[in-house]
C-alpha positions in Angstrom: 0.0 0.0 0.0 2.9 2.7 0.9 4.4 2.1 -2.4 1.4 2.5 -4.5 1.2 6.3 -2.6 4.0 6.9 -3.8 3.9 5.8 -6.9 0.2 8.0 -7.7 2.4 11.1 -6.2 4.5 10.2 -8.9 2.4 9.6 -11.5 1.1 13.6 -10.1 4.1 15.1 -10.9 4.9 13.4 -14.3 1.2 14.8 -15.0 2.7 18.2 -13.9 5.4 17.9 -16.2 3.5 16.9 -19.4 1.0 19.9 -18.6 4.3 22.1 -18.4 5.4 20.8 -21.9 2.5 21.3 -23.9 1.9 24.7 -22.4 5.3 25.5 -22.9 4.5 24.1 -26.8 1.5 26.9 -26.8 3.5 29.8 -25.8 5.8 29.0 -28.8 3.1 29.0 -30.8 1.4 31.5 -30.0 4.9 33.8 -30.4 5.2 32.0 -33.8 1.9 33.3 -34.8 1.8 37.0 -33.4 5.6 37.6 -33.3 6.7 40.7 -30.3 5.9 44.2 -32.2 7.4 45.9 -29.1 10.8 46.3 -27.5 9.1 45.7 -23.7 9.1 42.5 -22.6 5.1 40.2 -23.1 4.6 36.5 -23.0 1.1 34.8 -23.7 -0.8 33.5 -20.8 0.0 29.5 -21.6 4.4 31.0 -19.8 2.5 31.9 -16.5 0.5 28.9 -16.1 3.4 26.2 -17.5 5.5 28.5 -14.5 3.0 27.2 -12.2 2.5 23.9 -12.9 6.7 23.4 -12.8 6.4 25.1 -9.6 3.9 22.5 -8.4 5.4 19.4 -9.8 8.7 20.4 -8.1 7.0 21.0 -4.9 5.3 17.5 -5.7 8.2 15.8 -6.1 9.7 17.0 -3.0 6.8 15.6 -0.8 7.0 12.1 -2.9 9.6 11.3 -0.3 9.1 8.0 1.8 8.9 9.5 5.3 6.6 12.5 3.9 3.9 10.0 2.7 3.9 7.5 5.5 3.6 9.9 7.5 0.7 11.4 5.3 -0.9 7.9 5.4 -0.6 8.1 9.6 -2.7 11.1 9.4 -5.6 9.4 7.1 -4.8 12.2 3.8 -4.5 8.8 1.7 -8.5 8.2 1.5 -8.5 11.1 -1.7 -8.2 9.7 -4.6 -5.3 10.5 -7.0 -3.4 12.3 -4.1 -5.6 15.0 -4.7 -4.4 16.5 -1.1 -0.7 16.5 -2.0 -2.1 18.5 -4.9 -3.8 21.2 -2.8 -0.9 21.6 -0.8 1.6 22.4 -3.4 -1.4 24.4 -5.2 -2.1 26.5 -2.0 1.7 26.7 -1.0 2.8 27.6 -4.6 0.1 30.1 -4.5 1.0 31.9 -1.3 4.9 31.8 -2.2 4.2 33.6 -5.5 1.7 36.3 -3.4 5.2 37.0 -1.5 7.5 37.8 -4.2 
């Protein structure tokens, strides 16, 4: 049971990843199509939200550690499917980090 926690917190942040890379695709085509007109600097919306979802998956992977998800499991957050509360956590910390900058 432990190891199949860990392994849907890794399947999490693989699934962060692969959203990162095909939003990462978007923004260059959406620069492709509309080239910069301007010196200052712009990006599309698709560089913010592939920022975020690294930002998650990094987070994600940190708390994929053993002693992190047993003790997760200790507390009862295992009864969510697809580790939907180590999701929230690294939403709502990734979130409030990004407020503070």
């Amino acid at each position: 049971m432990p190891k199949e926690k860990q392994v849907q917190i890794h399947a999490l942040w693989g699934f962060c990843l692969a959203g990162f890379a095909v939003l990462r695709c978007l923004t260059y085509f959406f620069v492709w199509i509309s080239p910069p007109r301007s010196i200052l600097p712009s990006r599309p919306p698709s560089e913010a939200l592939a920022s975020f979802l690294l930002a998650c998956g990094g987070l994600i992977f940190i708390l994929s550690d053993e002693e992190i998800t047993f003790a997760a499991m200790r507390r009862g957050y295992d009864g969510i499917p697809g580790s939907s509360s180590f999701l929230r956590g690294a939403t709502a910390n990734v979130k409030l980090l990004s407020r503070q900058m």
